[in-house]
C-alpha positions as semicolon CSV with decimal commas, in nm:
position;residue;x (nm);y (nm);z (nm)
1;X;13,320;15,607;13,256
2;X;13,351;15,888;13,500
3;X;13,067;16,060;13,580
4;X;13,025;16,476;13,689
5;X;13,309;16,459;13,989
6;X;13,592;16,197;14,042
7;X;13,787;16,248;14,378
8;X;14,045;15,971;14,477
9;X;14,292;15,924;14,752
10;X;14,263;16,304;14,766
11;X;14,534;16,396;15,067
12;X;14,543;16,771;15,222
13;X;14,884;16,856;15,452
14;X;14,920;17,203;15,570
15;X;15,247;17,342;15,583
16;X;15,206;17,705;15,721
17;X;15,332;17,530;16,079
18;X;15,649;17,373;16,186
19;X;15,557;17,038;16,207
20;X;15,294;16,947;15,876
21;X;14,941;16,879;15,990
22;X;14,745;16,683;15,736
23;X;14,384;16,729;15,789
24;X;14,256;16,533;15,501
25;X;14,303;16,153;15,482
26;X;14,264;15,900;15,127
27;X;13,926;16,095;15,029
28;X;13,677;15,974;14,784
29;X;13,382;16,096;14,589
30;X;13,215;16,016;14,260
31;X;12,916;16,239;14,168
32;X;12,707;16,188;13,895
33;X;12,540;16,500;13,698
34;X;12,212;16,593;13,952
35;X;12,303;16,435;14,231
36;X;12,277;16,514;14,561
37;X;12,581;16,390;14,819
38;X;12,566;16,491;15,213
39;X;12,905;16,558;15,345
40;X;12,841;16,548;15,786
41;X;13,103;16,533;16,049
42;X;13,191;16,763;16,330
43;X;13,402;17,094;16,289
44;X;13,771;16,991;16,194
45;X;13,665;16,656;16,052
46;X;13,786;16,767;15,738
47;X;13,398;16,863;15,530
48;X;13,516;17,203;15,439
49;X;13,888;17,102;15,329
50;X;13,751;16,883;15,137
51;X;13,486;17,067;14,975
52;X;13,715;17,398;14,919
53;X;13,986;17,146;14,732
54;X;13,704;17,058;14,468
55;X;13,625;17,376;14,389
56;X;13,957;17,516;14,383
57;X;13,994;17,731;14,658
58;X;14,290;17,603;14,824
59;X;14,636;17,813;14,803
60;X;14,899;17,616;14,610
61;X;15,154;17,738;14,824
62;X;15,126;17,655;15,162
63;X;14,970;17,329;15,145
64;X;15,026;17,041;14,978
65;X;14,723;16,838;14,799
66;X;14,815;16,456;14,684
67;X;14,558;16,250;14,476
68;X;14,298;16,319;14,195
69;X;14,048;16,566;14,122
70;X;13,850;16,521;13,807
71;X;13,551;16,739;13,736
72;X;13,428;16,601;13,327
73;X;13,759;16,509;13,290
74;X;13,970;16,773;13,377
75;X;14,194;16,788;13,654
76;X;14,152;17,053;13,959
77;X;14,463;16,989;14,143
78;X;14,721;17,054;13,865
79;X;14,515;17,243;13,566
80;X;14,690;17,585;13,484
81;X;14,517;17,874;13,641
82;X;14,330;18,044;13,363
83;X;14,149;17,695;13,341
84;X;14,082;17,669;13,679
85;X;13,948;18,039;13,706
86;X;13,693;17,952;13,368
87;X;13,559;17,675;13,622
88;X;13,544;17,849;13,909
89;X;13,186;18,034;13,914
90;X;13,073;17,902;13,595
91;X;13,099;17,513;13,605
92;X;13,147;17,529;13,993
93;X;12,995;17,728;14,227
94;X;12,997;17,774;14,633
95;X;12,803;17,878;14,838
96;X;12,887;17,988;15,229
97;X;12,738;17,931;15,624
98;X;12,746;18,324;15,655
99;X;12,591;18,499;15,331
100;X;12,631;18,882;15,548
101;X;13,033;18,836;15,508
102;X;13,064;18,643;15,187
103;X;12,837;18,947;15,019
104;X;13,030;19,251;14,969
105;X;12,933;19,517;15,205
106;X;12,980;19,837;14,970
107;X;12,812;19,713;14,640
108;X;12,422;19,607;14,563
109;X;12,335;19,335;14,524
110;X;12,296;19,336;14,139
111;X;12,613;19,403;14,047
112;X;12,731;19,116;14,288
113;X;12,477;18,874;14,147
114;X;12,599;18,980;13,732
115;X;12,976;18,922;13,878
116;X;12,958;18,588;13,709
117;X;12,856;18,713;13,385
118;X;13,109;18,997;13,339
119;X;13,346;18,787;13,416
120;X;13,250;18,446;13,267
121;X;13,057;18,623;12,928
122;X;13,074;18,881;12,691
123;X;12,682;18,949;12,742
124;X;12,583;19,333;12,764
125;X;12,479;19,511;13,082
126;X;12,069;19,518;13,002
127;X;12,072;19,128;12,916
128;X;12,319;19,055;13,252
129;X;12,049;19,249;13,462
130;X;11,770;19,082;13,291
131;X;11,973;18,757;13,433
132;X;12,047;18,878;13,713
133;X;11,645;18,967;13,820
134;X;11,590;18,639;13,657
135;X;11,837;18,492;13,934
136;X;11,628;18,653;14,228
137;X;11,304;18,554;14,093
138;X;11,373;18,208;14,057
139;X;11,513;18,159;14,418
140;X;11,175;18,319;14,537
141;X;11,248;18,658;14,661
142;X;10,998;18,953;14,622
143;X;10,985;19,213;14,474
144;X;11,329;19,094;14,243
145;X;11,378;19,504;14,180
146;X;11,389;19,630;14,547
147;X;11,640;19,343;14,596
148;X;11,848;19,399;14,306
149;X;11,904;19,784;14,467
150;X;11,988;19,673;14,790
151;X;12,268;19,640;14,986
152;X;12,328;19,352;15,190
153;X;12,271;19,476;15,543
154;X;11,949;19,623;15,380
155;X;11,832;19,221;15,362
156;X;11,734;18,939;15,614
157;X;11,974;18,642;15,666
158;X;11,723;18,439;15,468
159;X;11,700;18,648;15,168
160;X;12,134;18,710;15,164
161;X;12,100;18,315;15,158
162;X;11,877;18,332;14,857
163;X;12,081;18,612;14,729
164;X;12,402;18,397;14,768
165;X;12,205;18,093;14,586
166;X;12,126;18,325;14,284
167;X;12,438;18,454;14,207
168;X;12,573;18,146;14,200
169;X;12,333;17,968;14,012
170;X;12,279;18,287;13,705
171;X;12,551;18,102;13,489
172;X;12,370;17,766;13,528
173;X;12,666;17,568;13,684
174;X;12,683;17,176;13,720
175;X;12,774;17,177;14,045
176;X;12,686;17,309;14,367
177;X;12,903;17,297;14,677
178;X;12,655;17,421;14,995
179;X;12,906;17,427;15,302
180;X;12,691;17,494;15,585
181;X;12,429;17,716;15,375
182;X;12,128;17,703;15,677
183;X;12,345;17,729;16,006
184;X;12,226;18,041;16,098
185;X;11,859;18,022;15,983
186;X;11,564;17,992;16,173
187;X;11,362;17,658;16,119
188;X;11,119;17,799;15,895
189;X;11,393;17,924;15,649
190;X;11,585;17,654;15,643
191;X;11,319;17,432;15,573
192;X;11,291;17,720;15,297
193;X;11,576;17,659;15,166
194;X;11,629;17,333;15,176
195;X;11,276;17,293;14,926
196;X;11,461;17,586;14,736
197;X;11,785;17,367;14,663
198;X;11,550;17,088;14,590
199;X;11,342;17,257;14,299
200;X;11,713;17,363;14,158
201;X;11,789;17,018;14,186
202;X;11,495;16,886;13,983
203;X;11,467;17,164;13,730
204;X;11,861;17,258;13,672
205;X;11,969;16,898;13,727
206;X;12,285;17,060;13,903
207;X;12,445;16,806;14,114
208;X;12,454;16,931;14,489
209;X;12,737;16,845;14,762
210;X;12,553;16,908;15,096
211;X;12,808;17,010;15,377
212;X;12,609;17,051;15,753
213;X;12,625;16,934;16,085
214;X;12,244;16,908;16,087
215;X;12,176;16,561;15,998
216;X;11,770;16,617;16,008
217;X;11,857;16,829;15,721
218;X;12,077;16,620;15,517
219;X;11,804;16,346;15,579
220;X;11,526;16,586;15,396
221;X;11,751;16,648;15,086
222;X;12,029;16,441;15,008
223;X;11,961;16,088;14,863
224;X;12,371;15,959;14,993
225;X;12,600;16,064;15,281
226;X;12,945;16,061;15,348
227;X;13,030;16,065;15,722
228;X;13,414;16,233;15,809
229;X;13,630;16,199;16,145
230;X;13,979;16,320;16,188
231;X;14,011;16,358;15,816
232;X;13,880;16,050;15,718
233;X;13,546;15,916;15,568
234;X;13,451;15,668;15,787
235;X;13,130;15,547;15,675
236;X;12,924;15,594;15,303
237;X;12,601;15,518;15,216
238;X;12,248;15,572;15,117
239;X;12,023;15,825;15,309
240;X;11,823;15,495;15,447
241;X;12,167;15,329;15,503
242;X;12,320;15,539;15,749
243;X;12,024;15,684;15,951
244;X;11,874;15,382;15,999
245;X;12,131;15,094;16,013
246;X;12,473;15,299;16,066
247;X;12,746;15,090;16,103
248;X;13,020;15,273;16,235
249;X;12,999;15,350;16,624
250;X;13,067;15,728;16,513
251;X;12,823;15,729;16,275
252;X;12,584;15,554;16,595
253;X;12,670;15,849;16,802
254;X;12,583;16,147;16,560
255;X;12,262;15,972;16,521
256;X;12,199;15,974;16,883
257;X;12,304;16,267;16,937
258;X;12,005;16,427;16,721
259;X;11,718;16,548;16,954
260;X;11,439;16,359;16,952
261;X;11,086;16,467;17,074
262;X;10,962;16,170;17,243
263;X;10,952;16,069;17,587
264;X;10,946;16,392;17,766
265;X;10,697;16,464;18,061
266;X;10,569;16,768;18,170
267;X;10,664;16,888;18,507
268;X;10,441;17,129;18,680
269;X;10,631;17,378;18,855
270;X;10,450;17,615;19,132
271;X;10,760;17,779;19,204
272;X;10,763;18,128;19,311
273;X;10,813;18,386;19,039
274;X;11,156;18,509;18,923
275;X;11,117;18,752;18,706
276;X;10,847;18,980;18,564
277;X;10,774;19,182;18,209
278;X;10,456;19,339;18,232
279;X;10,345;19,539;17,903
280;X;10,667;19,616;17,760
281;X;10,700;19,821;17,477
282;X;11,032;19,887;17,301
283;X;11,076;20,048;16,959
284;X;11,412;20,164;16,764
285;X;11,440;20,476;16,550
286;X;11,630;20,477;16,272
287;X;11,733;20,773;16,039
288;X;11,655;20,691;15,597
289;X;11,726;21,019;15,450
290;X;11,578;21,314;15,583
291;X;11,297;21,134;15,747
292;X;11,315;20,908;16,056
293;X;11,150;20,597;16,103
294;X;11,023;20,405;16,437
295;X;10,972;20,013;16,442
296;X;10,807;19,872;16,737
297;X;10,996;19,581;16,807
298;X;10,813;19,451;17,121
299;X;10,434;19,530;17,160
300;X;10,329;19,448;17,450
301;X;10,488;19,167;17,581
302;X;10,414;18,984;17,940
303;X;10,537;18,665;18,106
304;X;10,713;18,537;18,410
305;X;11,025;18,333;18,500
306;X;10,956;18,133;18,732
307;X;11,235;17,981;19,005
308;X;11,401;17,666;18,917
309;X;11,258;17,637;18,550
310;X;11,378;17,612;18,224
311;X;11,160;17,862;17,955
312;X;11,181;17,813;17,642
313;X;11,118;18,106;17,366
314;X;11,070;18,012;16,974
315;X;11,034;18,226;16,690
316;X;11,175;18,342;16,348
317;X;11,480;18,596;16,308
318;X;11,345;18,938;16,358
319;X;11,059;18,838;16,601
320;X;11,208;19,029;16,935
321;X;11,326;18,724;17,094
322;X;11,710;18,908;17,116
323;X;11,556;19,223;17,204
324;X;11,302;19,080;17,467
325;X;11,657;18,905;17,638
326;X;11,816;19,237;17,650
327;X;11,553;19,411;17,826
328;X;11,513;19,136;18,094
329;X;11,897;19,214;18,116
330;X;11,857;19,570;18,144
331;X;12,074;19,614;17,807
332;X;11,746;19,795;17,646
333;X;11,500;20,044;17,872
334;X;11,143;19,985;17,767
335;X;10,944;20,286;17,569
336;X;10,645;20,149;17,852
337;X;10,589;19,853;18,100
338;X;10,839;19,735;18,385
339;X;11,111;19,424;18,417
340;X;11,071;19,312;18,798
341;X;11,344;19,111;18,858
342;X;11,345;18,888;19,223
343;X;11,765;18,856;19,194
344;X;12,024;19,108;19,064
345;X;12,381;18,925;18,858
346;X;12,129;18,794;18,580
347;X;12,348;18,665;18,341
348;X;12,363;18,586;17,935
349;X;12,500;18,368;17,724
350;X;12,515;18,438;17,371
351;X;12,513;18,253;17,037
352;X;12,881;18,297;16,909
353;X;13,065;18,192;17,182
354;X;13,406;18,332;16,986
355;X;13,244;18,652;16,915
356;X;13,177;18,701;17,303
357;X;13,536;18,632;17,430
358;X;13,803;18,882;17,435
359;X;14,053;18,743;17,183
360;X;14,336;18,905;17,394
361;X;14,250;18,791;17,699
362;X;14,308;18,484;17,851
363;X;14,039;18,256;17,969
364;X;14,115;18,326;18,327
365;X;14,111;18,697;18,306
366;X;13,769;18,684;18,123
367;X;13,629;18,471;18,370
368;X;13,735;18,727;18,693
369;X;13,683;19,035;18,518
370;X;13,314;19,021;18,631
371;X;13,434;18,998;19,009
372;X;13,724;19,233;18,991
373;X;13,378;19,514;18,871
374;X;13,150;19,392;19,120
375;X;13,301;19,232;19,383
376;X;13,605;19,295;19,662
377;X;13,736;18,923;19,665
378;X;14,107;18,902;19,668
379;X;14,333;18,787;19,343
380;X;14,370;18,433;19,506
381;X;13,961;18,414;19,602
382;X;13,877;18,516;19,227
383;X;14,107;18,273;19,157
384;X;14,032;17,999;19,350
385;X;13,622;18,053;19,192
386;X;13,792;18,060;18,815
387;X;13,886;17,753;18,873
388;X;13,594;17,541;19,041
389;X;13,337;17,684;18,765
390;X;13,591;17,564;18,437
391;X;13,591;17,257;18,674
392;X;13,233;17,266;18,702
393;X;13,163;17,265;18,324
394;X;13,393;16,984;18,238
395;X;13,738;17,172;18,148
396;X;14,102;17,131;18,361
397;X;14,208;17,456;18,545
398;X;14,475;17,467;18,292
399;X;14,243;17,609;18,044
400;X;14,256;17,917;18,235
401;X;14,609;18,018;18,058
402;X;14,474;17,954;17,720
403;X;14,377;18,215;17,491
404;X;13,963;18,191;17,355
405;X;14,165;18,109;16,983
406;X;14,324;17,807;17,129
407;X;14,030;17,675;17,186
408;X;13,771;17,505;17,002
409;X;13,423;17,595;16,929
410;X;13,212;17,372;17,233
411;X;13,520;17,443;17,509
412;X;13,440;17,851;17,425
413;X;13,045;17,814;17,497
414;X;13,163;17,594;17,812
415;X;13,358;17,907;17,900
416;X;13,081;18,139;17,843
417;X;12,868;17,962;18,095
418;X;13,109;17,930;18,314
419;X;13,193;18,290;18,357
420;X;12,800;18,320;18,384
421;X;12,780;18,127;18,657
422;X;13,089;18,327;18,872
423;X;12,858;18,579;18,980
424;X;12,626;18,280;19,129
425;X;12,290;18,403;18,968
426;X;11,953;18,299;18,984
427;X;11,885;18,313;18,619
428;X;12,088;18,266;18,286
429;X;11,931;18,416;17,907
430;X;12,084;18,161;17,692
431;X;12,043;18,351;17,351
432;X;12,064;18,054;17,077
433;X;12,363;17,897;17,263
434;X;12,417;17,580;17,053
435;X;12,283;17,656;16,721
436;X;12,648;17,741;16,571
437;X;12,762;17,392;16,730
438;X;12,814;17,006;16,601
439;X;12,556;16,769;16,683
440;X;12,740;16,589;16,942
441;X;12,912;16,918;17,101
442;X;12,548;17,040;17,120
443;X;12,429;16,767;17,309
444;X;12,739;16,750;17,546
445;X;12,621;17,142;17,593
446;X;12,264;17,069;17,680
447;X;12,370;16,826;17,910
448;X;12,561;17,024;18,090
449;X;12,285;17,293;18,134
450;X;12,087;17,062;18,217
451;X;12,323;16,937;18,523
452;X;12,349;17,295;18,614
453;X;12,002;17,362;18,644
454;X;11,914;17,053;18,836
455;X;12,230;17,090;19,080
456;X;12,225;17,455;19,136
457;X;11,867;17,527;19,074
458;X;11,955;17,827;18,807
459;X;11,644;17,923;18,586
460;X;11,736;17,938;18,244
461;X;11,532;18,172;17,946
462;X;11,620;17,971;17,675
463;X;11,615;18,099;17,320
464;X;11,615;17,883;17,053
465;X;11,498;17,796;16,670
466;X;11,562;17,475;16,694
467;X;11,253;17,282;16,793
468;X;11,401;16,991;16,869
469;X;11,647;17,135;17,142
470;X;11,369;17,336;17,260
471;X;11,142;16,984;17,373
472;X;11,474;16,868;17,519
473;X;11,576;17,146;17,727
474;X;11,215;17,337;17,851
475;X;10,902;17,300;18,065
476;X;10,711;17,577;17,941
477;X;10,744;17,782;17,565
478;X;10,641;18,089;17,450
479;X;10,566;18,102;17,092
480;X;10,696;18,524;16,969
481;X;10,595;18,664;16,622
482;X;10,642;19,034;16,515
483;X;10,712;19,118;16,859
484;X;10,383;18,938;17,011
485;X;10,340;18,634;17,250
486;X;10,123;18,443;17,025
487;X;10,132;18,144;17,227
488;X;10,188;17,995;17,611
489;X;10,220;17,664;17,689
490;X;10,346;17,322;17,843
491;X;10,533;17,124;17,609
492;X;10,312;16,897;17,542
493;X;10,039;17,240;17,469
494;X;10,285;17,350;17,255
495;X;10,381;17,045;17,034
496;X;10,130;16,837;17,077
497;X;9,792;17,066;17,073
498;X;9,948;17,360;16,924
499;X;9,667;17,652;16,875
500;X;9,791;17,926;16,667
501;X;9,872;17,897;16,328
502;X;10,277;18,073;16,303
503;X;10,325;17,740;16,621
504;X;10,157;17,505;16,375
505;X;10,387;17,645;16,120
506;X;10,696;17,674;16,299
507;X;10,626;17,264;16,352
508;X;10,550;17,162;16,027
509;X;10,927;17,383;15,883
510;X;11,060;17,148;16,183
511;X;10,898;16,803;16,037
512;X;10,750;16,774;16,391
């Protein structure tokens, strides 16, 4: 007897090339009803192929799809349309990495939530809404009402998650396909979350397919994995199985590439100071109607850089950390206090490397457009620097001629700190650099900062959610909330004798 989902020798060649590409090799999957499967792997192993054939959301005409796909019985490769639509947010729902651009931008959130419903039921518009607030209240948002009248951009990324988890659990589905649902979160909400999938788990009995590259994550909540490479599953098992005897020497590596916070020692670094913020203040104003409204986003703040360190800064979405970066780059001007800065050419790197690349630019002309601004060195002199710092962070000169699209996700951040470093400065804001990167990419990443700060001696402000990452990389954290140092510290202050409550917190969301 089958049980919820039956997936066999499931085969996925793209044709919208010259040559066909197949990116999806022999897949299987059974899934019983309330389950909870981890699919891991790094980006183009084949997860989110696989998990977008289940549900249905492949095109049928430039791609072909070989094997079986069984969901109670019937089959989602071949089933005629209509069928496949009556599935398809009813018996099947998805949920995305990025709820801000699955969530339509022009319409509240109610009526985006009730979607379902008008289409999948014949139910009237007061019993859909009573559904719908139903929906909110049961993924734990406040204040269901004020939600339910929103618009997306009106909501944090946590609560569009939620949002995105209530629509599509109103019509009480079987299954749940979560591709990369707490990417983008901070710690705190992702841990959120993940308790939030769990009660739906437990109460609903929906079965869950868990798709992430954060395998602390898939540890708390999924009870077996399914590790992909190239296409292929190379390795299935229990939770217990594969984190603590993994067989398969990829499987090994993903493990080890997961931080660990053990075995660091603090340094103490009397190094001359780098950089200053004393008092800052900044606020934004922002016009709702007639009336127009200030939030102070940073009250306050004071630290110091000091030369040759790493500093790490933690804190939830919202908190100032971005802000705080901006001013030390003199992006914002501070309402009150001073930025003192020892060096000019302070440099940032930014989350989404992709996002920070000109897409119609090549690599090389990205890299030398900061020297061709603020510099007189000759074509052949920018060039000659171009190609020492793609050297420097592990890539051949012929990257240069490549276009940021041609590239994948861990060469672009390589490329974004290497056009930091051609202006040769003293100190690089890394604003949540590897957070939108595999396990394994992230670690080659930190490593490489790491060799850059000990061979060059560049300070780095490093901003991250990830506490994990954070013990790695720093020798002294600030702890931010609502704008506010609320705590200073060595690492082992910080995660070992943490004082505040929001650090104590943040460390308990992390399982620390």
């Amino acid at each position: 007897m089958e049980g919820l989902l039956h997936v066999e020798d499931l085969n996925i060649e793209f044709h919208d090339h010259i040559v066909p590409e197949t990116v999806v090799y022999d897949f299987d999957l059974d899934m019983k009803e309330g389950e909870i499967v981890g699919l891991v792997g790094e980006s183009g192993s084949g997860k989110s192929m696989s998990a977008l054939a289940i549900a249905g959301l492949l095109s049928r005409h430039d791609m072909k799809k070989r094997g079986v796909i069984r969901f109670e019985g019937k089959s989602i490769l071949d089933c005629p349309r209509e069928e496949l639509r009556q599935l398809q947010g009813d018996e099947i729902c998805i949920i995305f990495q990025e709820p801000l651009t699955s969530l339509n931008p022009v319409k509240k959130i109610g009526w985006q939530v009730e979607e379902s419903l008008r289409i999948h039921t014949d139910l009237p518009p007061e019993i859909r809404k009573q559904k719908a607030l139903e929906a909110l209240k049961e993924v734990e948002l406040d204040d269901p009402q004020r939600v339910y009248d929103s618009y997306p951009h009106e909501l944090s990324g946590g609560m569009r998650q939620r949002v995105m988890i209530a629509a599509a659990m109103v019509g009480n589905p079987k299954l749940l396909i979560a591709d990369e649902p707490t990417t983008a979160l901070d710690v705190t909400v992702q841990s959120q979350i993940v308790e939030l999938l769990k009660k739906i788990n437990k109460e609903k009995k929906t079965a869950i397919l868990f798709i992430s590259h954060d395998l602390s994550l898939v540890g708390q909540l999924c009870q077996r994995v399914l590790v992909m490479k190239n296409g292929y599953v190379v390795e299935e098992g229990t939770v217990e199985e594969i984190f603590d005897h993994p067989k398969e020497s990829y499987t090994q590596k993903l493990i080890s590439a997961i931080p660990k916070c053990e075995g660091a020692q603090d340094t103490v670094k009397n190094n001359p100071v780098l950089a200053e913020v004393e008092d800052v203040c900044v606020s934004f104003t922002k016009r709702k109607g007639l009336k127009k409204e200030t939030k102070e986003v940073l009250k306050h703040v004071s630290l110091q850089i000091n030369e040759g360190e790493i500093l790490g800064l933690v804190g939830e979405s919202g908190c100032g950390k971005s802000t705080l970066a901006k001013t030390i780059i003199g992006l914002l001007k501070p309402q009150s206090g001073r930025v003192n800065t020892k060096y000019p050419n302070t440099q940032m790197i930014f989350q989404d490397p992709y996002g920070s690349l000109n897409p119609t630019k090549t690599v090389g002309f990205i890299m030398e457009e900061p020297l061709k601004n603020l510099t007189e060195m000759s074509e052949q002199e920018r060039r000659a620097l171009a190609e020492e710092m793609i050297t420097r962070v592990g890539l051949d000169p012929m990257y240069l001629s490549r276009y940021p699209s041609e590239l994948s996700g861990g060469q672009r951040q390589r490329v974004c700190i290497a056009t930091a470093l051609m202006l040769k400065p003293k100190l690089i804001i890394a604003d949540e650099p590897v957070s939108a990167l595999d396990v394994t990419i992230q670690a080659e990443v930190l490593k490489l900062m790491s060799d850059l700060h000990n061979e060059l001696g560049i300070s780095f402000l490093f901003i991250s959610h990830d506490l994990r990452v954070v013990y790695k990389m720093c020798d002294r954290i600030l702890v931010m909330k609502s704008g506010e140092i609320v705590e200073e510290g060595n690492r082992s202050d910080i995660y070992e004798h943490p004082k505040h409550t929001y650090t104590k917190e943040l460390l308990k969301s992390a399982g620390l």
